[in-house]
ZADO-1210 file (C-alpha; in nm, 4 decimals, padded with zeros to 6 digits):
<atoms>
<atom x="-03.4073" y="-05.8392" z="-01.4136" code="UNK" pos="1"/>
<atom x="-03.4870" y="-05.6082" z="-01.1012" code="UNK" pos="2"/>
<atom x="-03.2539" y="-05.3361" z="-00.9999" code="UNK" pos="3"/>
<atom x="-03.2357" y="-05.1062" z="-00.6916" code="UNK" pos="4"/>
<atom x="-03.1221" y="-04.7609" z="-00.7570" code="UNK" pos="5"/>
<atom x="-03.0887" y="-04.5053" z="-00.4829" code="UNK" pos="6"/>
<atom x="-03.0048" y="-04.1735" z="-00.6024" code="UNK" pos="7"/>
<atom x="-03.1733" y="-03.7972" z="-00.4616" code="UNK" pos="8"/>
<atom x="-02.9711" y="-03.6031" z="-00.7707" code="UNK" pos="9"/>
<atom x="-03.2743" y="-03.5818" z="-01.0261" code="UNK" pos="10"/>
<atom x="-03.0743" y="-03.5645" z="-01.3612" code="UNK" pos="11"/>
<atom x="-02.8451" y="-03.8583" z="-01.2682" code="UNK" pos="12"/>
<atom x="-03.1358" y="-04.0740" z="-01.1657" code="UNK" pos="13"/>
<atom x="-03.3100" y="-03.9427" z="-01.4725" code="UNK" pos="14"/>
<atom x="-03.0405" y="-04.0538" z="-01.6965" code="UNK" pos="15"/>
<atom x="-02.9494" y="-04.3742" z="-01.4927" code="UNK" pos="16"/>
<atom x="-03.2935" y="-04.5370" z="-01.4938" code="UNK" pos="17"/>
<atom x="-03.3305" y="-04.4049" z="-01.8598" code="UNK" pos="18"/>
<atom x="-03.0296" y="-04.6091" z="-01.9337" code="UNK" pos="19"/>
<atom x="-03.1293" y="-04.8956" z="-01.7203" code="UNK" pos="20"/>
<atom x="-03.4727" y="-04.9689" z="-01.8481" code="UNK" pos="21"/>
<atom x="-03.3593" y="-04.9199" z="-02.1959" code="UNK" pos="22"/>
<atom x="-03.1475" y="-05.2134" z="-02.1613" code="UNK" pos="23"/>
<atom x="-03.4528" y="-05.3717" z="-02.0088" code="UNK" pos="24"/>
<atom x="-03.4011" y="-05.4108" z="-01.6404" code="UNK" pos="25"/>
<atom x="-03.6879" y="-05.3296" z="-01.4599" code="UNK" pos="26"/>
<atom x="-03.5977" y="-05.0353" z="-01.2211" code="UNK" pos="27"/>
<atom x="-03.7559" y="-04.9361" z="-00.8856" code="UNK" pos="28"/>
<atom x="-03.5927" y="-04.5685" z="-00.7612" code="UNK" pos="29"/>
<atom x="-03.6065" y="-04.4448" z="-00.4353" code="UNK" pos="30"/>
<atom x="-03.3946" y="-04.0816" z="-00.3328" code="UNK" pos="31"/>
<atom x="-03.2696" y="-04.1547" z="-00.0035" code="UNK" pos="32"/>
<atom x="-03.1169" y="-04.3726" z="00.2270" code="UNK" pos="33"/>
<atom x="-03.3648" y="-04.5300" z="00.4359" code="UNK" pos="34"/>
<atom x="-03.6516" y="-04.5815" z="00.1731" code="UNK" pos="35"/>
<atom x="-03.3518" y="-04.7612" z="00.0104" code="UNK" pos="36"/>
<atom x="-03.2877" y="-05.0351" z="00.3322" code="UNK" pos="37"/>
<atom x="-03.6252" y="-05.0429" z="00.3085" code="UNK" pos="38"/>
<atom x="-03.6646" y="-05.1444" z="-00.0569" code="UNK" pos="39"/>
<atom x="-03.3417" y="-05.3952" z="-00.0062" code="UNK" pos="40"/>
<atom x="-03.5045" y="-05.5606" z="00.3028" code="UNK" pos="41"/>
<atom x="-03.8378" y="-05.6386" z="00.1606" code="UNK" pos="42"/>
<atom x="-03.7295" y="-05.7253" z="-00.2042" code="UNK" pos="43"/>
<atom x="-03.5172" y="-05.9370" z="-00.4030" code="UNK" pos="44"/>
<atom x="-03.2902" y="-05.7388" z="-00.6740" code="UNK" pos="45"/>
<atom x="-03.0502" y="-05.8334" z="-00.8875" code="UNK" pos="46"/>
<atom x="-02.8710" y="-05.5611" z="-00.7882" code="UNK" pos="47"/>
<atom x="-02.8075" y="-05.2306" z="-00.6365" code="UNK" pos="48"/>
<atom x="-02.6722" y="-04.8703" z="-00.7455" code="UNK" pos="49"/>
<atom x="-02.6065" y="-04.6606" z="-00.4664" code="UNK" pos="50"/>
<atom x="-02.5015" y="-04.3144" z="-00.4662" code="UNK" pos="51"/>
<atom x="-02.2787" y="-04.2510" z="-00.1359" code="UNK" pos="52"/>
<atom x="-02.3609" y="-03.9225" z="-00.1559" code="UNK" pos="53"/>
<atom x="-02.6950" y="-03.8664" z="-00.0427" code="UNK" pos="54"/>
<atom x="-02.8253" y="-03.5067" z="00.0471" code="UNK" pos="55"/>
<atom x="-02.9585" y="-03.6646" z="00.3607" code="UNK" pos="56"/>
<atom x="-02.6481" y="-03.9012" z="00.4004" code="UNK" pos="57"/>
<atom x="-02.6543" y="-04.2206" z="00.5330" code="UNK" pos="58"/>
<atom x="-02.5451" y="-04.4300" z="00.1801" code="UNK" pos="59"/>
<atom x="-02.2563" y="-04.5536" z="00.3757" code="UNK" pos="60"/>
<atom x="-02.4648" y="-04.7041" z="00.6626" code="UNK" pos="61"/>
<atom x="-02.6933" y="-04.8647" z="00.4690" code="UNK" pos="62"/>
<atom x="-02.4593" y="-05.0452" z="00.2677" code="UNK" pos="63"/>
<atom x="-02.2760" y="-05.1316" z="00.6017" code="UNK" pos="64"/>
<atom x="-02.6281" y="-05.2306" z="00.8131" code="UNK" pos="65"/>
<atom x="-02.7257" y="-05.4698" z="00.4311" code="UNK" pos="66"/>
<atom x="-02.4026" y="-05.6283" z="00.5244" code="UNK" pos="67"/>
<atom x="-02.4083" y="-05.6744" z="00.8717" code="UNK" pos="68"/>
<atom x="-02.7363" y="-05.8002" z="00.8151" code="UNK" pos="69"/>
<atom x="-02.5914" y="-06.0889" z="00.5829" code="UNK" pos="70"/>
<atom x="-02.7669" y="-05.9136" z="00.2545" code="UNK" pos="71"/>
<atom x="-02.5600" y="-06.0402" z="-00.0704" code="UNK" pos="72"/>
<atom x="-02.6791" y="-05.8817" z="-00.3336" code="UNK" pos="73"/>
<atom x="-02.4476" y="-05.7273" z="-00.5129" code="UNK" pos="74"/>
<atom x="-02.3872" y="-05.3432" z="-00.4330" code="UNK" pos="75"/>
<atom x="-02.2158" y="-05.1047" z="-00.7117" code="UNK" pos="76"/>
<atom x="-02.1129" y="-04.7487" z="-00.5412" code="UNK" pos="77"/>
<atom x="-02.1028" y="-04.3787" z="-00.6887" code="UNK" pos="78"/>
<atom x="-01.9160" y="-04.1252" z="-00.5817" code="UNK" pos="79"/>
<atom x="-01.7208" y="-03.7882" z="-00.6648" code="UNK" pos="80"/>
<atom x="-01.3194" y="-03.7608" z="-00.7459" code="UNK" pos="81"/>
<atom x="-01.3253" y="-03.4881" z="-00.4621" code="UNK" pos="82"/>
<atom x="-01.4225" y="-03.7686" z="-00.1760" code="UNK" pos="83"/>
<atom x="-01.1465" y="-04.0761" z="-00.2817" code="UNK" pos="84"/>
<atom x="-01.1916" y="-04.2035" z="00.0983" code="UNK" pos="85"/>
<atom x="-01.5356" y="-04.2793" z="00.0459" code="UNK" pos="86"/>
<atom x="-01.4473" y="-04.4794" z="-00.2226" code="UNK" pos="87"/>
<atom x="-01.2224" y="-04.7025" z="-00.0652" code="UNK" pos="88"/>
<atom x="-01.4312" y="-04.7024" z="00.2356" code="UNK" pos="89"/>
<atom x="-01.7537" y="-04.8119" z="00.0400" code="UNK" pos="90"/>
<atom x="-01.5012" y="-05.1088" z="-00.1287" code="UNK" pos="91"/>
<atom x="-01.3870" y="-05.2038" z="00.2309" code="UNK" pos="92"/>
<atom x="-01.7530" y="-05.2249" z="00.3850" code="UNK" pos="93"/>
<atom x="-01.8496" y="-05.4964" z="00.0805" code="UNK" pos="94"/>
<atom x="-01.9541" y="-05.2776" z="-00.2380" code="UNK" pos="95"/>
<atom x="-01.8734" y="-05.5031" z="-00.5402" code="UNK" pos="96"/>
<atom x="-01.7338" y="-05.1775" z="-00.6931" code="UNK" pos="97"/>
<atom x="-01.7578" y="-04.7848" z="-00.7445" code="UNK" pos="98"/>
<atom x="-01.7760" y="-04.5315" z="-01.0364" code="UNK" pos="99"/>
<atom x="-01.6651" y="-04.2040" z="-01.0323" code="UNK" pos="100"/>
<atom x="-01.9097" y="-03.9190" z="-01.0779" code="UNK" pos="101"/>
<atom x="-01.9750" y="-03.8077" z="-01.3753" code="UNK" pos="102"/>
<atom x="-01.9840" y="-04.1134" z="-01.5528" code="UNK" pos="103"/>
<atom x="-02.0916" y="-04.2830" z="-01.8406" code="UNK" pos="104"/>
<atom x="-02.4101" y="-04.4572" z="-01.8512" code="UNK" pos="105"/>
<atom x="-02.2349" y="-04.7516" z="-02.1180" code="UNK" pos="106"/>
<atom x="-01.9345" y="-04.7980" z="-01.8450" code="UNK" pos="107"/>
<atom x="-02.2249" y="-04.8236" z="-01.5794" code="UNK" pos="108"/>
<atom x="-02.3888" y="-05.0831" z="-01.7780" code="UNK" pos="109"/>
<atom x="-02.0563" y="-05.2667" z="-01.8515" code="UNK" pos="110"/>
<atom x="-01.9477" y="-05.2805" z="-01.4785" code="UNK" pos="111"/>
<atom x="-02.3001" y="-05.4183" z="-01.3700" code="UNK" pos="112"/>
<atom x="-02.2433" y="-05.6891" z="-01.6004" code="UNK" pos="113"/>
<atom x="-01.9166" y="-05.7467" z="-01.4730" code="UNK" pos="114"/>
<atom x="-02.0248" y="-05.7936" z="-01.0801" code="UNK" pos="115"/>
<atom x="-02.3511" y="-05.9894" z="-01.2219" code="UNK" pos="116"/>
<atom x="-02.0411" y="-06.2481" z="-01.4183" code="UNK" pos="117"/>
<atom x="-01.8538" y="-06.2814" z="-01.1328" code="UNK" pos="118"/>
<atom x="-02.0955" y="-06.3256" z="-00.8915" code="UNK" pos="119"/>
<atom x="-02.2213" y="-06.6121" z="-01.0770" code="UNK" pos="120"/>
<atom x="-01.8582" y="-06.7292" z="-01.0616" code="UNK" pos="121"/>
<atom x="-01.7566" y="-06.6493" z="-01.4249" code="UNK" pos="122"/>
<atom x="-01.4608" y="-06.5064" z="-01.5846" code="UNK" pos="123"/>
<atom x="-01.6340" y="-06.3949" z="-01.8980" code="UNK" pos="124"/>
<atom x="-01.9929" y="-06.2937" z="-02.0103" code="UNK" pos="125"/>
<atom x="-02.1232" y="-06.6572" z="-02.0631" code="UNK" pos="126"/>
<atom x="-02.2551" y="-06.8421" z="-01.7470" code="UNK" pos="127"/>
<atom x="-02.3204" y="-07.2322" z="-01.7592" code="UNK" pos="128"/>
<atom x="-02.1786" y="-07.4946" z="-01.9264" code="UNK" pos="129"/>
<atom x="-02.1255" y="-07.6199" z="-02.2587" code="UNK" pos="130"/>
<atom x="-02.4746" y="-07.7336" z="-02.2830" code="UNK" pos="131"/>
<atom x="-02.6558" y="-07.4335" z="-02.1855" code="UNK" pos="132"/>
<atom x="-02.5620" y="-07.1077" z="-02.1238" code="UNK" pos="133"/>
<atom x="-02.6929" y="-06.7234" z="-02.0735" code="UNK" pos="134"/>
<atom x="-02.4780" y="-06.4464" z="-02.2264" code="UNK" pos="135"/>
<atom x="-02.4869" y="-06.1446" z="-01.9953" code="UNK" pos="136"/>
<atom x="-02.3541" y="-05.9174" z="-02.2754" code="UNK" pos="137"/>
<atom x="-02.5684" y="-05.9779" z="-02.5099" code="UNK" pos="138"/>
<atom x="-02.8738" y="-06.1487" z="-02.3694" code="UNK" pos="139"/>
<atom x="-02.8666" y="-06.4721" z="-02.5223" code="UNK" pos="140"/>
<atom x="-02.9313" y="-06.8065" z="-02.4482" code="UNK" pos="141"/>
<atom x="-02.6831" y="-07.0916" z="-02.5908" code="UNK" pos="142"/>
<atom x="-02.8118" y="-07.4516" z="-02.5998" code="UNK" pos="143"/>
<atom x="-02.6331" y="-07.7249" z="-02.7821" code="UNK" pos="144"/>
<atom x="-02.4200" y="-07.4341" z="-03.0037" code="UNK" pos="145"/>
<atom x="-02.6785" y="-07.1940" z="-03.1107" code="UNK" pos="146"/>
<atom x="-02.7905" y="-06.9062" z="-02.9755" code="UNK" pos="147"/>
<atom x="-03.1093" y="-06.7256" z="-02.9601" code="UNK" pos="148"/>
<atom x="-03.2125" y="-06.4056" z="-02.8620" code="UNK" pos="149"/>
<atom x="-03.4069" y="-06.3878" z="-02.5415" code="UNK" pos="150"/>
<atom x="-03.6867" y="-06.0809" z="-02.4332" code="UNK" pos="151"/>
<atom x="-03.6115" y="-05.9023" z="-02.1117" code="UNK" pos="152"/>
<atom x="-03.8217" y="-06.1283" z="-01.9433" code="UNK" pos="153"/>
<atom x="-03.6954" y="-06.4158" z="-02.0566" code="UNK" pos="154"/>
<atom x="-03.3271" y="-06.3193" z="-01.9914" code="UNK" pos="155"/>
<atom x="-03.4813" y="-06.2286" z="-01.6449" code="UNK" pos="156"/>
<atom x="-03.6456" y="-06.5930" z="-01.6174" code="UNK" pos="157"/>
<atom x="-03.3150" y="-06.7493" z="-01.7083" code="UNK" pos="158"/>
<atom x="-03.1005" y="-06.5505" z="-01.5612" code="UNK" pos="159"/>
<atom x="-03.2915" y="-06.6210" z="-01.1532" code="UNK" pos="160"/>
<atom x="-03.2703" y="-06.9874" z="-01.2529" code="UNK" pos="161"/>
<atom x="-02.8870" y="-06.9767" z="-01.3735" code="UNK" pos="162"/>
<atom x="-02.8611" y="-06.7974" z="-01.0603" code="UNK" pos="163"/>
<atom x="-02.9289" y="-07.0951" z="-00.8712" code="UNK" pos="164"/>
<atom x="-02.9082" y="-07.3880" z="-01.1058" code="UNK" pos="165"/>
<atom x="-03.0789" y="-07.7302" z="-00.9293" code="UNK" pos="166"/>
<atom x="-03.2606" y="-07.5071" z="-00.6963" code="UNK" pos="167"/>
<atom x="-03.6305" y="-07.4837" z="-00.6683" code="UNK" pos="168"/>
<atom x="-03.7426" y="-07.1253" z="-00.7338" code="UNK" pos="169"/>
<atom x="-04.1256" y="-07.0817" z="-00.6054" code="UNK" pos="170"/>
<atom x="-04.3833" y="-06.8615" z="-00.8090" code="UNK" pos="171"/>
<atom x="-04.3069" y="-06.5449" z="-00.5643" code="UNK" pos="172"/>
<atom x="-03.9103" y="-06.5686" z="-00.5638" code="UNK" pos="173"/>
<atom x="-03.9772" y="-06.5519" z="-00.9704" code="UNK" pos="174"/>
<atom x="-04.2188" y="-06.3016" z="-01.0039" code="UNK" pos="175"/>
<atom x="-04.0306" y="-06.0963" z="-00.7769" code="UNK" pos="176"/>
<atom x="-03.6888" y="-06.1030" z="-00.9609" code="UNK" pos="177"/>
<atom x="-03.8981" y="-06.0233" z="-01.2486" code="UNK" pos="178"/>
<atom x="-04.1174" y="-05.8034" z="-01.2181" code="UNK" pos="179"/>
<atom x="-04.0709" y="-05.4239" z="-01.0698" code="UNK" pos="180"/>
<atom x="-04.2809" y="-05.2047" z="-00.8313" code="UNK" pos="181"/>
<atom x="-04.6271" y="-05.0865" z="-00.9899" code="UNK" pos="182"/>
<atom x="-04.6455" y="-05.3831" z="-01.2751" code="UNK" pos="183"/>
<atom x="-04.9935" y="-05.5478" z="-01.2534" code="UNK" pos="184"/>
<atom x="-04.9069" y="-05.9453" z="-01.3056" code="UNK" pos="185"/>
<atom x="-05.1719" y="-06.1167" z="-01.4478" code="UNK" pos="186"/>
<atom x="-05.2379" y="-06.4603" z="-01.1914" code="UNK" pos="187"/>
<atom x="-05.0856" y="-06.6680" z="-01.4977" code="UNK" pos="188"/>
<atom x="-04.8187" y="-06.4560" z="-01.6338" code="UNK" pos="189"/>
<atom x="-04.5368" y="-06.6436" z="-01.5227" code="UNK" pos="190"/>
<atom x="-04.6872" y="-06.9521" z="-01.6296" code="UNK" pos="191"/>
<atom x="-04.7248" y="-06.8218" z="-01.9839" code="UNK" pos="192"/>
<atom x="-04.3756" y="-06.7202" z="-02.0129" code="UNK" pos="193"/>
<atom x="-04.2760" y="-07.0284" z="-01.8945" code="UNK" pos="194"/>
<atom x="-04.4733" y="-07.2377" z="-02.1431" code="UNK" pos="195"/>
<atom x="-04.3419" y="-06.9809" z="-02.4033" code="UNK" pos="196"/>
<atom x="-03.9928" y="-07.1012" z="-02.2824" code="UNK" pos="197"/>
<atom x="-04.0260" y="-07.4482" z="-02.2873" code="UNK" pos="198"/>
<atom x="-04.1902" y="-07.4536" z="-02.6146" code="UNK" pos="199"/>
<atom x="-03.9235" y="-07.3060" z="-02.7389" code="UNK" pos="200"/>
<atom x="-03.6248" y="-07.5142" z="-02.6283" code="UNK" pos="201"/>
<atom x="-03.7982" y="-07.8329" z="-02.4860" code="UNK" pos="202"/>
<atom x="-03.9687" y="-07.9197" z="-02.1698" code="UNK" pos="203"/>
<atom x="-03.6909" y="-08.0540" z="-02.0419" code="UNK" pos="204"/>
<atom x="-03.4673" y="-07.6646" z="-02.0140" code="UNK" pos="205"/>
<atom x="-03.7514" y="-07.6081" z="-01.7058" code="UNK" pos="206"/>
<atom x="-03.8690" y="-07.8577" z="-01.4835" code="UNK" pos="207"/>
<atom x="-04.1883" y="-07.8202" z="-01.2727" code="UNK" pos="208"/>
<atom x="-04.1734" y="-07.9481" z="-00.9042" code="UNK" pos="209"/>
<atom x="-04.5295" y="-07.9996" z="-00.8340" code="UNK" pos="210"/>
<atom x="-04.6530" y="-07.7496" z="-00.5610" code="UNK" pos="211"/>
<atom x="-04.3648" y="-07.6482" z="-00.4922" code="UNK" pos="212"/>
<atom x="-04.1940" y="-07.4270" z="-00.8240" code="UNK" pos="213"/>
<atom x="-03.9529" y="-07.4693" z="-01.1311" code="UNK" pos="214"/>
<atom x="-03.5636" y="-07.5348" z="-01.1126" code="UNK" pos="215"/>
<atom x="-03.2962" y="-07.5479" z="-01.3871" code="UNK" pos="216"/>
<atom x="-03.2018" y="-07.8344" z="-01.5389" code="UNK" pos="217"/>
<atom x="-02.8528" y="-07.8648" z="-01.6744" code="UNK" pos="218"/>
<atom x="-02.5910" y="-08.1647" z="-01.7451" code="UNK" pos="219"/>
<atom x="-02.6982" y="-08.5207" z="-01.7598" code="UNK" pos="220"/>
<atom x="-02.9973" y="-08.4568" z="-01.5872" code="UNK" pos="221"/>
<atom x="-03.0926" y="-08.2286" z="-01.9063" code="UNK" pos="222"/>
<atom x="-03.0425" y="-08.4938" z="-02.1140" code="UNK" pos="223"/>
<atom x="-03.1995" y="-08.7855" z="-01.9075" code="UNK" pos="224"/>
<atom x="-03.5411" y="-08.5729" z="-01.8913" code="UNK" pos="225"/>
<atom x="-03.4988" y="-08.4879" z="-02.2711" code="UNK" pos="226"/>
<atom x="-03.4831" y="-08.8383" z="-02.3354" code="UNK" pos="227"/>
<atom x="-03.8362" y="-08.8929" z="-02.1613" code="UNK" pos="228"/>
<atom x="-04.0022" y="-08.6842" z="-02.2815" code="UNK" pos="229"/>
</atoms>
């Protein structure tokens, strides 16, 4: 999964994207305010971590230019216990929420999981239906009661199409949501995890649209397309 962090303070962002990429998101960092609308503009992410306190300033504005601009991706603030308007002024722009500097890294983690749930429109870590579903927590797929364990690209895979179930995702809208800045991707990369996928749990959990991508397929329609194949 593909994160935006914008922090200039080099031990926070040191520790943040430690944190972050050891719980396997892929992490692209940028220290100031306008490489980060930048990065937002051009890229799809997951989400964002933005530190309102920028030496150069300017975290403010670029959360409230994203919005303006009709960006939705989800935006999760930091900021210090000396500045409390900033906080409520970051909340009142659109952030999904803010931590208080210093934090901890495992009460970052926990809140991004918490704007990624309800986002998707859940109460709890699970997202789907009784069929299929994608833990957030613990980065697990569920299919017909049992779980199993997914990579960090695979939870990445699942989690754009969960995003969007019944939607056609093309090749680029995947490979951008899961893969960061500076990763070479082979030409058939994607298609390899997805084989790897459907191999696992049937051909019917991914459904190619010829030329045009692959799309979720949950519900009757999961069961219709098991039933052909």
């Amino acid at each position: 999964m593909r994160v935006l962090l914008i922090e200039d303070d080099l031990q926070v962002g040191q520790s943040l994207f430690r944190a972050l990429k050891e719980a396997d998101y892929q992490v692209d960092w940028v220290r100031d305010a306008r490489a980060g609308g930048l990065a937002i503009h051009a890229a799809y992410y997951a989400f964002v971590l933005l530190d309102l306190g920028l030496e150069c300033g300017g975290g403010l504005d670029l959360l409230r230019a994203s919005r303006e601009a009709g960006n939705k991706v989800p935006v999760l603030t930091f900021t210090t216990s000396s500045d409390p308007h900033a906080r409520v002024r970051s909340l009142d722009i659109g952030a999904d929420d803010c931590v208080i500097k210093p934090f901890d890294e495992r009460e970052v983690l926990a809140r991004i999981r918490a704007v990624l749930r309800r986002q998707a429109g859940y109460a709890t870590s699970r997202i789907g239906d009784e069929q299929i579903g994608l833990d957030l927590d613990h980065r697990t797929l569920w299919r017909d009661g049992a779980a199993s364990l997914l990579s960090a690209r695979e939870f990445a895979l699942m989690h754009a199409l969960f995003e969007r179930p019944g939607a056609i995702l093309s090749r680029s809208q995947l490979e951008e949501r899961i893969y960061g800045w500076g990763k070479e991707v082979e030409s058939n990369a994607l298609d390899v995890l997805i084989h790897s996928m459907r191999k696992r749990y049937g051909r019917a959990l991914i459904r190619n649209v010829r030329g045009m991508g692959w799309m979720l397929v949950r519900g009757e329609q999961g069961n219709r397309a098991a039933m052909a194949h």
